[in-house]
ZAGU-307237 format. One line per 10 residues: number of its first residue (from 1); their letters; for each residue x, y, z of C-alpha. Coordinates in Angstrom, 3 decimals. Layout:
residues N
NUM	a	X/Y/Z; ... .
***
This chain:
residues 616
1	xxxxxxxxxx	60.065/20.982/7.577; 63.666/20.558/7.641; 64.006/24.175/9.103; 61.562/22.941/11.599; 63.732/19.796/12.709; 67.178/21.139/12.647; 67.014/25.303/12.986; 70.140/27.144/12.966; 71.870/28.173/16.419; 73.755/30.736/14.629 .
11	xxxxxxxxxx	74.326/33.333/16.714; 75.081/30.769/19.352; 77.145/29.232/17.510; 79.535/32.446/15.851; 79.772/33.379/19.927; 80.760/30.127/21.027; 83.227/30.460/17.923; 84.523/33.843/18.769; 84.938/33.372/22.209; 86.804/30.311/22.169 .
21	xxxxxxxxxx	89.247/31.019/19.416; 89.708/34.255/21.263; 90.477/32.628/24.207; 92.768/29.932/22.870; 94.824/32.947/20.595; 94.657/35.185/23.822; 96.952/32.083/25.802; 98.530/30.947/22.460; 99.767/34.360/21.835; 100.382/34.865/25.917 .
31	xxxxxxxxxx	102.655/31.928/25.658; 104.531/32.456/22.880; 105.163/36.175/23.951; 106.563/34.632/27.044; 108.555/31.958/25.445; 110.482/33.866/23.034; 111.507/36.664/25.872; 112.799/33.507/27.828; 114.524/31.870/24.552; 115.844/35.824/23.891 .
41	xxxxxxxxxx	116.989/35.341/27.641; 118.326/31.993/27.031; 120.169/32.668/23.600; 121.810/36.535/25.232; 122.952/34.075/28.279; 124.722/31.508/25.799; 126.403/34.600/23.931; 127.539/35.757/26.880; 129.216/33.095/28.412; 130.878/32.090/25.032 .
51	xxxxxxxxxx	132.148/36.065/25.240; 133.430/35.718/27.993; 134.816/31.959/27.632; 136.673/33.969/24.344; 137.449/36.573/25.975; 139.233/34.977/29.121; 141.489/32.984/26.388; 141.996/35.713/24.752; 142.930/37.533/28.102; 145.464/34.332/29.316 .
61	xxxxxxxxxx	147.371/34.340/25.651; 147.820/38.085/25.513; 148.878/38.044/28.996; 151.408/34.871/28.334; 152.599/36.844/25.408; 152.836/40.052/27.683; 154.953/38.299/30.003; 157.376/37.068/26.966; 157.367/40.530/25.689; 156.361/39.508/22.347 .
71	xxxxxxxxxx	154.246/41.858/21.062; 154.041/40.686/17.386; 152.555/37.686/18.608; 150.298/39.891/20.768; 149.033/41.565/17.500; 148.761/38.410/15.221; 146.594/37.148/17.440; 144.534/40.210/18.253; 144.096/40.373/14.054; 143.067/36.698/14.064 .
81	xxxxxxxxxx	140.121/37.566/16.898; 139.417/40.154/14.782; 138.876/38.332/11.545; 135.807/36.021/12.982; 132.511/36.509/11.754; 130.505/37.171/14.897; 133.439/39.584/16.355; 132.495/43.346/15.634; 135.522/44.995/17.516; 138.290/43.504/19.732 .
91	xxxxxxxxxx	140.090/46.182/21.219; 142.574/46.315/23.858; 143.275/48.874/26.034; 145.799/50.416/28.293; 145.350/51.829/31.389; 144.942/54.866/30.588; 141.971/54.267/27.684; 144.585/54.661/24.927; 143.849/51.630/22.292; 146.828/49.276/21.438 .
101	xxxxxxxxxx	147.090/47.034/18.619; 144.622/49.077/16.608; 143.245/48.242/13.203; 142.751/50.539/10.212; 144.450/53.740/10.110; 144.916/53.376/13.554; 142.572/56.503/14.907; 141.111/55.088/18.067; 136.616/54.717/17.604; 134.610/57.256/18.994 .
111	xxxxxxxxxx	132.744/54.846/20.053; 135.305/53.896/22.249; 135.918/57.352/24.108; 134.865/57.263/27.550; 132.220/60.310/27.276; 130.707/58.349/24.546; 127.153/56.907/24.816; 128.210/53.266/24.597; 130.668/53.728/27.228; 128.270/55.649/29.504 .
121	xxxxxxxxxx	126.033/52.967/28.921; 127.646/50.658/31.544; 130.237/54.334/33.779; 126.882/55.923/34.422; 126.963/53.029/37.183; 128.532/52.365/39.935; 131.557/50.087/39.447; 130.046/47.418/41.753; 126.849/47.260/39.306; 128.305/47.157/36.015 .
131	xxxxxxxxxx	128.488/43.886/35.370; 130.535/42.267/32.583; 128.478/42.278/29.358; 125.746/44.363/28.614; 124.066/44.569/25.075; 124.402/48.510/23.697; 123.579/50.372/20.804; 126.703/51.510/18.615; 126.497/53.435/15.659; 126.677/49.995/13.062 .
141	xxxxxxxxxx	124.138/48.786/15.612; 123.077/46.597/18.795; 125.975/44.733/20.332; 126.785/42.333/22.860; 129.672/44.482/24.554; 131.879/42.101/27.352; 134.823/43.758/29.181; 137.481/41.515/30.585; 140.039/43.424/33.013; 143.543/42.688/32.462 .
151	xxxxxxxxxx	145.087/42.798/36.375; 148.160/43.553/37.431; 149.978/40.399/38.553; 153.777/39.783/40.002; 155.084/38.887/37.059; 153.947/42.255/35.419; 155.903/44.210/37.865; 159.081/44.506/35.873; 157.464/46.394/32.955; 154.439/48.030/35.243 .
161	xxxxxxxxxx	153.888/49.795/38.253; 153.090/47.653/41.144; 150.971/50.285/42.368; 148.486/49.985/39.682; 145.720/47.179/40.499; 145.481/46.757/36.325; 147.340/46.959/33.498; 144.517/47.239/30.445; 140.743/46.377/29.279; 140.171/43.817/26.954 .
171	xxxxxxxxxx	137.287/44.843/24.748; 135.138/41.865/23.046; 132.197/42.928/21.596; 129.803/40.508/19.470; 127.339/41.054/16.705; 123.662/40.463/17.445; 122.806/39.773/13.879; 123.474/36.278/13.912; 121.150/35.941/17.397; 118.491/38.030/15.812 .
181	xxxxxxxxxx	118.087/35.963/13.174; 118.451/32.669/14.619; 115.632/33.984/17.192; 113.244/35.010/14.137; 114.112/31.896/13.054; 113.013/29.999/16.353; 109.796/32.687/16.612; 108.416/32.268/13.191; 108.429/27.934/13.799; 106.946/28.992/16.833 .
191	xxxxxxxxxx	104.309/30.839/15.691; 103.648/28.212/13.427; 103.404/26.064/15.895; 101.129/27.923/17.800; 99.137/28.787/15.074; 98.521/24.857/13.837; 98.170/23.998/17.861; 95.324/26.782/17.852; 93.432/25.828/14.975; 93.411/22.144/16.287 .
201	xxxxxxxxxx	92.273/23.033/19.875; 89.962/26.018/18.334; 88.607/22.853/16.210; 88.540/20.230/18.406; 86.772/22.595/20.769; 84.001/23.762/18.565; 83.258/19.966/17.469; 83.307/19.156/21.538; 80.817/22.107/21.955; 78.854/21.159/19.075 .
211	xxxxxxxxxx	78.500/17.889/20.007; 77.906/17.888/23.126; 75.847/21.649/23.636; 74.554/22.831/20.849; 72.881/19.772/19.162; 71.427/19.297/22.197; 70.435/22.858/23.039; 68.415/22.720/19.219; 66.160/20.337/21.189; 65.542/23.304/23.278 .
221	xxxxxxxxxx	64.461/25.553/20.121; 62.588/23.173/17.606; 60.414/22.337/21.028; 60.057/26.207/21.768; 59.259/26.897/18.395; 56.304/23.567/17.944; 55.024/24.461/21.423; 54.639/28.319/20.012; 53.185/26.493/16.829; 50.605/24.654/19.274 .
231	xxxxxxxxxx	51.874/21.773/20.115; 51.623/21.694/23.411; 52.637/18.474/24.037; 56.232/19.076/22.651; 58.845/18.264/25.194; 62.806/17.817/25.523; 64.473/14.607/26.087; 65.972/15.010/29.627; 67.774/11.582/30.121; 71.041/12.506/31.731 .
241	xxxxxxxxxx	72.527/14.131/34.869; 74.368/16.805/33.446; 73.581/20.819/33.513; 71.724/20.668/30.157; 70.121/17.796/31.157; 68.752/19.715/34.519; 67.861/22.507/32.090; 65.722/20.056/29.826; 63.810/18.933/33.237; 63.137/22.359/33.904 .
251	xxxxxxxxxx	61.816/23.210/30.915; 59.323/20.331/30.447; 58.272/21.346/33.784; 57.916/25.072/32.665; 56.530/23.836/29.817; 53.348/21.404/31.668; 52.769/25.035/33.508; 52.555/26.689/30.338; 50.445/24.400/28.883; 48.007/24.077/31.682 .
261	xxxxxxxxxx	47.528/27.883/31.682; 47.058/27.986/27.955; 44.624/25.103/28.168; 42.432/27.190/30.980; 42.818/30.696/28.936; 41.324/28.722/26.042; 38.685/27.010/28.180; 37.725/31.014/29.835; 38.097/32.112/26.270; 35.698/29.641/25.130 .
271	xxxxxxxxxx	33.384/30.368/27.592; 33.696/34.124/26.954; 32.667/33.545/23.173; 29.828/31.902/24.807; 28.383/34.139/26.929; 28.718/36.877/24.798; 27.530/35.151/21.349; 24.508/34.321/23.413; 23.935/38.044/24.078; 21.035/39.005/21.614 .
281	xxxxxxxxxx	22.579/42.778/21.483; 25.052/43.516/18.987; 28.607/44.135/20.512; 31.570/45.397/18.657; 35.300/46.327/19.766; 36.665/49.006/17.883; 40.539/50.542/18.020; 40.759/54.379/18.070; 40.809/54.238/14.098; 37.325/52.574/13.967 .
291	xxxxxxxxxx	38.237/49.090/13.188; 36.770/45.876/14.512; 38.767/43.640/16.687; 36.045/41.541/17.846; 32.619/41.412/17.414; 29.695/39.002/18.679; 27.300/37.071/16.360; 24.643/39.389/16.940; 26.736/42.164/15.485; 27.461/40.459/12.370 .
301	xxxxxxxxxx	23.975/39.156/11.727; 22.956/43.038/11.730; 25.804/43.380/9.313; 24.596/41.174/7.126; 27.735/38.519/7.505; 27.000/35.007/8.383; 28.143/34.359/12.538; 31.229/31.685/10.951; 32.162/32.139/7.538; 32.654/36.181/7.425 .
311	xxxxxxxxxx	33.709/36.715/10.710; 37.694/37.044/9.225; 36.165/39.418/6.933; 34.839/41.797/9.549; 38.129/41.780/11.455; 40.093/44.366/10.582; 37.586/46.533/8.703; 36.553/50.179/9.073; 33.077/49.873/10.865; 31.633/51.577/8.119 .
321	xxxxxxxxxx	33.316/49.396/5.158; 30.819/46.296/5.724; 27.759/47.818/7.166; 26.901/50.259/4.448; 23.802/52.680/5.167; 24.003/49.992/8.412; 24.472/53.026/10.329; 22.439/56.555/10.268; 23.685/57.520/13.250; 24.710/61.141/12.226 .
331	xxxxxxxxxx	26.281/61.977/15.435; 28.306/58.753/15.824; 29.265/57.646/18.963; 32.479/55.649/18.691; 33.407/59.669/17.679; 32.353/61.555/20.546; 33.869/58.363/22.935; 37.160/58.997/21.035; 37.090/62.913/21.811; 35.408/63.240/25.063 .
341	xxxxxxxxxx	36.412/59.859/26.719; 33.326/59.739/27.982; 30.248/57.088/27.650; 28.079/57.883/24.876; 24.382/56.793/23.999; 22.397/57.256/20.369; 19.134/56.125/19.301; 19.472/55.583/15.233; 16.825/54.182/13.220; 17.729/51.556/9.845 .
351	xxxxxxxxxx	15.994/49.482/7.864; 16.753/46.029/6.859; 17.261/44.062/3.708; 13.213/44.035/3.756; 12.785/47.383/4.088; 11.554/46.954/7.936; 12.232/50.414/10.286; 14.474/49.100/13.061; 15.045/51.491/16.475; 18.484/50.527/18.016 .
361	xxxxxxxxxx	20.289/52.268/21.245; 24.314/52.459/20.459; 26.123/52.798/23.594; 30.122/53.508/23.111; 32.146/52.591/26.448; 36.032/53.745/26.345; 38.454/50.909/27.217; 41.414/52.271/29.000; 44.636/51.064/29.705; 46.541/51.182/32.983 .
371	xxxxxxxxxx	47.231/54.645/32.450; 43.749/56.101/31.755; 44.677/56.535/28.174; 41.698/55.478/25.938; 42.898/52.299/23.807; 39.441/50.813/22.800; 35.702/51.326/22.489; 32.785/49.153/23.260; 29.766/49.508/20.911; 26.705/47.960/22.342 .
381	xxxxxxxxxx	23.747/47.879/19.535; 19.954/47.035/21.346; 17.117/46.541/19.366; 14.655/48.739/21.019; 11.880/48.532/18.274; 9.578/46.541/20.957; 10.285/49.241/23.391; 9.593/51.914/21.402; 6.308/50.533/20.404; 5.299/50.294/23.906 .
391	xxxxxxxxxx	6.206/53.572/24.580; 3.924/54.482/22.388; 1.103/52.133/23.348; 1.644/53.196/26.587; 1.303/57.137/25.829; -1.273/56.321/23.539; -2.787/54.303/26.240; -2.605/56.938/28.910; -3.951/59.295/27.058; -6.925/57.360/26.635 .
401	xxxxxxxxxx	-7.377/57.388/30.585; -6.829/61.016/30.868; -9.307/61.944/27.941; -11.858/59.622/29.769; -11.055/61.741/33.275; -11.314/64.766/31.279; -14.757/63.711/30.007; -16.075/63.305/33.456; -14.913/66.358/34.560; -15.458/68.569/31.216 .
411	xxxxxxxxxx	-19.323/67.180/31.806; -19.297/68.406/35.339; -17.501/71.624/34.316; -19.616/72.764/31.424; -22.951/71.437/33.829; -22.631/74.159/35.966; -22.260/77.057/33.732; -24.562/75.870/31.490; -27.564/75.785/33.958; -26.936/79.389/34.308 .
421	xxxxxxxxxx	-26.914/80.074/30.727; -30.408/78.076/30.818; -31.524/80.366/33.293; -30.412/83.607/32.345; -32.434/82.511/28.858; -35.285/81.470/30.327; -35.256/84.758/32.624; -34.905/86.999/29.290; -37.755/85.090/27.844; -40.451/85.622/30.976 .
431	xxxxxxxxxx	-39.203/89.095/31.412; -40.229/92.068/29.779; -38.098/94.441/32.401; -35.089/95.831/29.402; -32.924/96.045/32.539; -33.678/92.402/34.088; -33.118/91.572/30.285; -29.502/92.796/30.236; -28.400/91.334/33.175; -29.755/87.935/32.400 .
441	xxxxxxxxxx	-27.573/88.734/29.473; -24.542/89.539/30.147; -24.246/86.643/33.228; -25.083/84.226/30.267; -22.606/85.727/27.843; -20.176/85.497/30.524; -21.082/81.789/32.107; -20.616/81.493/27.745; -17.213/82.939/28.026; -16.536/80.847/31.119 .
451	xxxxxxxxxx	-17.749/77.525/28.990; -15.335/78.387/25.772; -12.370/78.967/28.149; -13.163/74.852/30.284; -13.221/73.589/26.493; -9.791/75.426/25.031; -8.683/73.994/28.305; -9.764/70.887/28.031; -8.552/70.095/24.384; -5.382/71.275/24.676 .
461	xxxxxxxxxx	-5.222/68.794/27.724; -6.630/66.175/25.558; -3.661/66.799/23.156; -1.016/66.530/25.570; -0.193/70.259/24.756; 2.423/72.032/27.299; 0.874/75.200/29.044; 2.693/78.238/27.769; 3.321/79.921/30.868; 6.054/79.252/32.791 .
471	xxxxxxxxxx	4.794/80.091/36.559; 2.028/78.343/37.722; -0.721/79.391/40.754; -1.191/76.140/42.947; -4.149/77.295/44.587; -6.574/77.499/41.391; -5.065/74.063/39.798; -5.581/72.363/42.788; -9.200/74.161/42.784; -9.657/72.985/39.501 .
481	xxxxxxxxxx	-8.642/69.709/39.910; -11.164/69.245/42.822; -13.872/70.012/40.559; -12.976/67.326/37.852; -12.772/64.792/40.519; -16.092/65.780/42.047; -18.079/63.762/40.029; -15.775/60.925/40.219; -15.699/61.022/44.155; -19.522/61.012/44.277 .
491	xxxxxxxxxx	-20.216/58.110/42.006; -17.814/56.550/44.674; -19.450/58.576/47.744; -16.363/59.941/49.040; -16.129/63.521/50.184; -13.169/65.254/48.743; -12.045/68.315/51.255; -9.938/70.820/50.256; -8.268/72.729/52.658; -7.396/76.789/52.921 .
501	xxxxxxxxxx	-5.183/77.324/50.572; -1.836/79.045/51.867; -1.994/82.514/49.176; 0.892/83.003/46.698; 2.454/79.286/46.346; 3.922/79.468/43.000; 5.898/76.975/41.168; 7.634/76.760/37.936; 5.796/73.679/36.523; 4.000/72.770/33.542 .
511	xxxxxxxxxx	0.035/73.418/34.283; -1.256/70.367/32.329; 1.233/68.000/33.577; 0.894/69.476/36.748; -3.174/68.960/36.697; -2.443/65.725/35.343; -0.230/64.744/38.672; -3.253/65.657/40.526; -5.967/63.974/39.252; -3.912/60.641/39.524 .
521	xxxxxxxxxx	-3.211/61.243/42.927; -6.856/62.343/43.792; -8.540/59.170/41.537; -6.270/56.676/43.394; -7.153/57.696/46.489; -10.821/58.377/45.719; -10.488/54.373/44.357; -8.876/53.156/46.993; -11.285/55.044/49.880; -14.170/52.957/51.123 .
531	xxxxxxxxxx	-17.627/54.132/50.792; -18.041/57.411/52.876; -14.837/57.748/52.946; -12.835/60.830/52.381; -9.912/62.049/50.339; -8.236/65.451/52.055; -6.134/67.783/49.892; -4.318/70.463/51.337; -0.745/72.373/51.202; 1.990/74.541/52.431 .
541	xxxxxxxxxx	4.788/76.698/51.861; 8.438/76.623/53.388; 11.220/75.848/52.183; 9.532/73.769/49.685; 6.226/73.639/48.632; 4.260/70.733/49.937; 1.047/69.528/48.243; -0.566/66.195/50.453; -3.218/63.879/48.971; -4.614/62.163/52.051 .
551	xxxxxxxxxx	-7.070/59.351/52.581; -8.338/56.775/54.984; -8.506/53.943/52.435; -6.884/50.449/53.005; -3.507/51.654/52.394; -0.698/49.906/50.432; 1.655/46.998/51.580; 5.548/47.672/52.201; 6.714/45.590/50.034; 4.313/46.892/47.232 .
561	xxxxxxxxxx	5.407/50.735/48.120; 8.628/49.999/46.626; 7.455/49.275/43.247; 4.285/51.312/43.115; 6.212/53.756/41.323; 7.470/51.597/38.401; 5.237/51.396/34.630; 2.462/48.587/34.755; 2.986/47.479/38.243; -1.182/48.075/40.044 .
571	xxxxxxxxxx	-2.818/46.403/43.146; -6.141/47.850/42.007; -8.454/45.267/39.787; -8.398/47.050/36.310; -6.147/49.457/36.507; -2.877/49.666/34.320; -0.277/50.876/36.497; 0.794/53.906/34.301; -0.230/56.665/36.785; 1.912/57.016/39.368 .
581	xxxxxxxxxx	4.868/55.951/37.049; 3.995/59.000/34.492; 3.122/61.234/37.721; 6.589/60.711/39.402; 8.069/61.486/35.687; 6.052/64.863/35.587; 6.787/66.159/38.739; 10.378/65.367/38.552; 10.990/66.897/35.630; 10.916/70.274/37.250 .
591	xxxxxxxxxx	12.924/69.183/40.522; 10.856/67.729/42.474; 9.746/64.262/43.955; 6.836/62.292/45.084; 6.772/60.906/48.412; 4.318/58.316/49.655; 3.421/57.070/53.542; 1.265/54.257/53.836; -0.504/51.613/56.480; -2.627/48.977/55.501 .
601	xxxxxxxxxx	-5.787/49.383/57.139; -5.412/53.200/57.999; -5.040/55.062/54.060; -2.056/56.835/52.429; -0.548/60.446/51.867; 0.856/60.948/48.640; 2.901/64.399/49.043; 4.198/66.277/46.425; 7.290/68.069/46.853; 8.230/70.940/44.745 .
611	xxxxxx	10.691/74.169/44.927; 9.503/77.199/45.399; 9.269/80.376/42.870; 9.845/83.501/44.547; 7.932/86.256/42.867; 9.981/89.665/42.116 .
***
């Protein structure tokens, strides 16, 4: 809590630090560099006018002494000069360079000749620029170096050439030791100084800024930090009129924005959880490594997890760690989604904690991101146990129609055949002709034949049993069919008319579905005729071949045409609506279509539509 109520501004804080002391020893040190070149300035200036204060006196006595011609005086005081602390040479010189008065052994200092570097130091310019001290390096080290000229004056005449504008040099130069130090002197209490000044204003500064900015600017991050905590109410005190004070307005007022967008994702959120927890399909989010993100009620009921208290459980898992033998899915999916990218649908079948065979339909969606890379996959799990039962009652209950069609026209079928076979028996029995025998024979044995082959036919219709054959002979099924219906259509008295045949139509169909389509087609419209009505079947070849079931019954509504096609929809009293639904499947399956035209009042044409097999 108390890392909640005052956190640390540290890196704030160390830059605030660094950049101020920076800047205060950036000026401190800017103004002590300049100070000590001016109090260098300052202290060369004083040496130099005491030089040449010296060295003037020095010039006036010599040249008093000069004028009295006495030269031991001249020397005396030349030695005393010579003797002061602060004095490193005191030469005098004649006109022609040559030293008088000189000390020591009396050879004149190189230092003193004129190709010499200290003497260059001030001939290499012109005579107007040399000036009349200079400091120079010697050979015992830096020097203040003043030359006074010793003119040529009236009274000088007697012993010197008039002509001559001077008569010597005075040389006065002063030792820079003494300055040096007193200036390291003056630099190091200035640095000292500086340094306590800096410390002070580097201090004073950083209790200023954390005063009056940072303390303040915490308010900004213990309010960030509770808001991100969710407090959402969290603000900073903005009494004031200052820049920080502005900021703290601002931020309350991106901080009501904040928390009115938060408060309506939560509310969609909400409503999300909602909608999709009262989804009765199971619905899962996986990542590309199979593990849940989020997942609906209905997904963890089938997982055997409670909807509230297992739900943190589930997140995070492998799909397979919770649900074990959940899924038999042996081609899963999520998988395939993952490597194709594609939408993917299985039908699995589990049982539950009772031992109860469940059907579900997985479908896996892909999730992608902005740049069609798959992130995420959908799972949606649908119970399809009911459907699958009434897929089966509905087979189950078709099949009981078309066995009952088949009856009718397996009686009618085996009628005819067998009359002849009653015939042909009662011929062989009145006869005693062996050759009227035979042939009363052999048309029974083959209306026999002709009876075995309707009843393989038959049964393996009954059965639901696919023909073999690939390449079916329109003309003969649609004979066929006829003759099944034939009964049918005169229980109802309705003529059924089929017309010439076009030779050769050939298809590549299924025959039993194919009969199948037919005798829907022809029952409908023999059920929806009126009494002396009739039902006209006939074809043709193109393009296409076209099959039309025709009659002059009382037709079908528009708005009912549009459905007529769907499983258990029927305007007819007792009928179940499967026909036309299973019809449309059969023909489509091998590429064709059903089309229907209709008028109330004036019948319908059912046409079926099928391509065309071209015989080699």
């Amino acid at each position: 809590m108390a890392n909640e109520s005052r956190p640390p501004l540290a890196s704030t804080t160390v830059g605030l630090a660094v950049g101020v002391t920076a800047a205060v020893v950036l000026a401190c040190a800017g103004g002590a560099y300049l100070y000590s070149r001016h109090h260098m300035q300052s202290l060369l200036g004083m040496a130099r006018a005491t030089a040449l204060g010296e060295g003037n006196l020095i010039r006036v006595a010599l040249e008093h002494q000069m004028i009295e011609n006495d030269r031991t005086l001249i020397g005396k005081m030349i030695a005393s000069f010579r003797k002061q602390s602060r004095v490193e040479h005191l030469v005098l010189l004649d006109r022609t360079g040559k030293e008088r008065y000189p000390a020591g052994t009396g050879v004149q200092d190189a230092d003193l000749q004129i190709n010499s570097p200290t003497c260059q130091a001030c001939h290499r310019y012109p005579a107007d620029q040399r000036g009349t001290s200079r400091v120079i390096e010697t050979r015992h080290g830096q020097v203040l170096r003043t030359v006074i000229p010793i003119r040529n004056r009236t009274a000088c005449y007697r012993c010197h050439d008039p002509k001559n504008k001077i008569n010597g040099i005075l040389i006065l130069d002063y030792r820079l030791d003494q300055l040096s130090e007193t200036m390291s002197h003056d630099l190091r209490w200035m640095v000292g100084g500086t340094a306590a000044i800096t410390l002070l204003l580097v201090g004073a500064i950083g209790i200023v800024i954390r005063v009056a900015v940072l303390r303040r600017l915490q308010r900004f991050e213990i309010a960030a930090r509770q808001i991100v905590a969710g407090d959402l109410e969290r603000r900073v005190p903005a009494a004031g009129s200052d820049t920080i004070s502005w900021l703290a307005r601002e931020f309350n007022t991106m901080a009501d924005s904040v928390t009115g967008l938060v408060g309506e994702v939560r509310h969609q959120r909400e409503r999300l959880e909602t909608v999709i927890n009262s989804i009765d399909d199971g619905i899962v989010v996986l990542d590309t490594e199979r593990h849940v993100i989020a997942a609906n009620d209905a997904f963890l009921q089938r997982a055997r997890h409670s909807c509230r208290a297992r739900r943190e459980e589930v997140l995070g898992c492998a799909c397979g760690e919770f649900t074990p033998g959940g899924c038999t899915v042996a081609d899963c999916p999520t998988l395939a989604c993952l490597r194709s990218g594609a939408r993917q649908v299985r039908i699995c079948e589990r049982r539950t904690a009772e031992g109860k065979a469940v059907w579900e339909e997985v479908h896996a969606s892909p999730i992608l991101d902005a740049g069609g890379r798959l992130q995420q996959v959908v799972e949606v799990w649908r119970d399809i146990s009911e459907r699958r039962a009434a897929e089966a009652r509905l087979a189950e209950s078709h099949r009981l129609a078309s066995v009952g069609t088949l009856a009718s026209g397996f009686s009618h079928e085996l009628n005819t055949p067998l009359a002849t076979v009653l015939t042909c028996v009662e011929g062989i029995l009145r006869e005693n002709d062996p050759a009227q025998i035979r042939e009363n024979a052999a048309i029974a044995r083959e209306q026999i034949l002709r009876c075995r082959g309707i009843t393989q036919h038959f049964l393996r219709m009954s059965r639901g049993q696919r023909s073999q054959g690939e390449v079916v002979d329109l003309g003969p099924v649609i004979g066929a069919v006829a003759r099944l219906i034939e009964p049918t259509a005169r229980e109802h008295t309705v003529t059924v008319e089929v017309r010439p045949l076009p030779s050769g139509m050939h298809v590549r169909a299924e025959e039993a579905d194919l009969q199948h389509t037919l005798i829907n087609l022809l029952l409908n419209a023999v059920q929806a005729s009126r009494a002396g009505g009739r039902v006209t079947v006939e074809a043709e070849m193109g393009a296409q071949v076209h099959v039309r079931v025709r009659d002059d019954g009382c037709g079908i509504a528009p708005e009912d045409q549009k459905r007529i096609f769907e499983p258990f929809v029927c305007a007819r009293q007792g009928g179940n609506g499967l026909g036309l639904f299973l019809a449309l499947n059969f023909v489509r399956r091998w590429g064709g279509d059903i089309r229907v035209a209709s008028e109330p009042g004036h019948g319908s044409t059912f046409e079926i539509v099928l391509p065309v097999l071209v015989q080699a």
